[in-house]
C-alpha positions as CSV (number, residue, x, y, z in Angstrom):
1,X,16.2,44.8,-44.1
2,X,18.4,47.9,-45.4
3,X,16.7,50.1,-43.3
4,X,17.9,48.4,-40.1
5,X,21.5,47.4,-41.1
6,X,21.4,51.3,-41.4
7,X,20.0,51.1,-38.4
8,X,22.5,48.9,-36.4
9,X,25.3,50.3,-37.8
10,X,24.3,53.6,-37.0
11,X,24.0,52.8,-33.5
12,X,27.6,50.7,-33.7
13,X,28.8,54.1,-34.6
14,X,27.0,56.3,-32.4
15,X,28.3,53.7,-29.4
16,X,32.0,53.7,-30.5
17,X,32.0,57.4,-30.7
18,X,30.7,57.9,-27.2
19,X,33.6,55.4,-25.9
20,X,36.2,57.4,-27.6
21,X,35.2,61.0,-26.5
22,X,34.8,59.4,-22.7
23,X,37.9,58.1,-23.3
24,X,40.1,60.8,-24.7
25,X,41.7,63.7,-22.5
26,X,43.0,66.7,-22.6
27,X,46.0,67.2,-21.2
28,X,49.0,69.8,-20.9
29,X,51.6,68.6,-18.3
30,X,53.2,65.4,-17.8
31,X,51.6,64.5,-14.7
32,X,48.3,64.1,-16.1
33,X,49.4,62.6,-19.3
34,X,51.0,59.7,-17.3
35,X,47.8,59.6,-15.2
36,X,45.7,60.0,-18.3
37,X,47.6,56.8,-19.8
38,X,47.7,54.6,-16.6
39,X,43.2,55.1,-16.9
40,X,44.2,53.7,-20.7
41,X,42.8,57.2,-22.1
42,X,43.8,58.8,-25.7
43,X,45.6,62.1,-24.9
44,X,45.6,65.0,-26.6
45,X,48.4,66.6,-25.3
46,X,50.7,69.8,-27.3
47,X,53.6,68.2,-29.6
48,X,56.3,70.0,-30.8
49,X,56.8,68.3,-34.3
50,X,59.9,67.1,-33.3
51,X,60.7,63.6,-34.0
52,X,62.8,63.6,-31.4
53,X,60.5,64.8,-28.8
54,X,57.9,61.9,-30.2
55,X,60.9,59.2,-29.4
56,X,61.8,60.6,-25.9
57,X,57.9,60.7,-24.7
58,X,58.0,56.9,-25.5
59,X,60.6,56.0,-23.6
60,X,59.7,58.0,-20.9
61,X,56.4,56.7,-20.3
62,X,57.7,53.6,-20.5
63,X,60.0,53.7,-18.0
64,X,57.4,55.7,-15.6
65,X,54.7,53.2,-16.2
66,X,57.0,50.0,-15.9
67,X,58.3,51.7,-12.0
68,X,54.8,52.3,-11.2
69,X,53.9,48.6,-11.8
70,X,56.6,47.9,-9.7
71,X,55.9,50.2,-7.3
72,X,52.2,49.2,-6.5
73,X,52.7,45.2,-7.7
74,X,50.0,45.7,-10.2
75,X,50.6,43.0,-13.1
76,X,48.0,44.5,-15.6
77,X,46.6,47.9,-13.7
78,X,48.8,49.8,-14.9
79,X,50.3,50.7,-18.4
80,X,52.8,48.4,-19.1
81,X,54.2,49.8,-22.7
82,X,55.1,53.3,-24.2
83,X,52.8,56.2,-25.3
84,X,52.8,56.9,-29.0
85,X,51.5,59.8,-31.2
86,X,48.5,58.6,-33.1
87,X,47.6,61.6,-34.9
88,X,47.6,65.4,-35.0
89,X,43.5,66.3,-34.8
90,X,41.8,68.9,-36.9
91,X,40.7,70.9,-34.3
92,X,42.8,71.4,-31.8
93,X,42.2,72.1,-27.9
């Protein structure tokens, strides 16, 4: 019985790791962030360590996101809130 709870939740793992690579982006302009975003993608993008830059990103998005809903009359297509930092990886791209 141990051996497959290992099992399973090795496999859990493995699955919820694949989603997440697939899933996160690389990117280095604001064009493809907000494009990342609007697929509902993790971005790895360059950050300044600047608190401020952190606040203005989130607002921006927001606002970008919230016209381009408007723009195509999606109701839940697009992203409909603001980007925020997560973390700063290990390795960076």
């Amino acid at each position: 019985m141990e051996k497959l709870l290992e099992e399973i939740h090795h496999e859990m793992f493995d699955k919820a790791l694949k989603a997440r690579q697939e899933k996160t982006k690389d990117v280095d302009n604001w064009k493809d962030f907000m494009d990342a975003l609007a697929d509902r993608n993790l971005c790895n993008a360059p950050w300044c360590n600047v608190q401020q830059c952190e606040i203005d990103v989130k607002e921006r998005s927001k606002e970008e996101s919230l016209k381009a809903m408007e723009e195509t009359n999606a109701e839940e297509a697009q992203l409909t809130g603001s980007a925020k930092t997560l973390c700063i990886p290990f390795d960076q791209p």
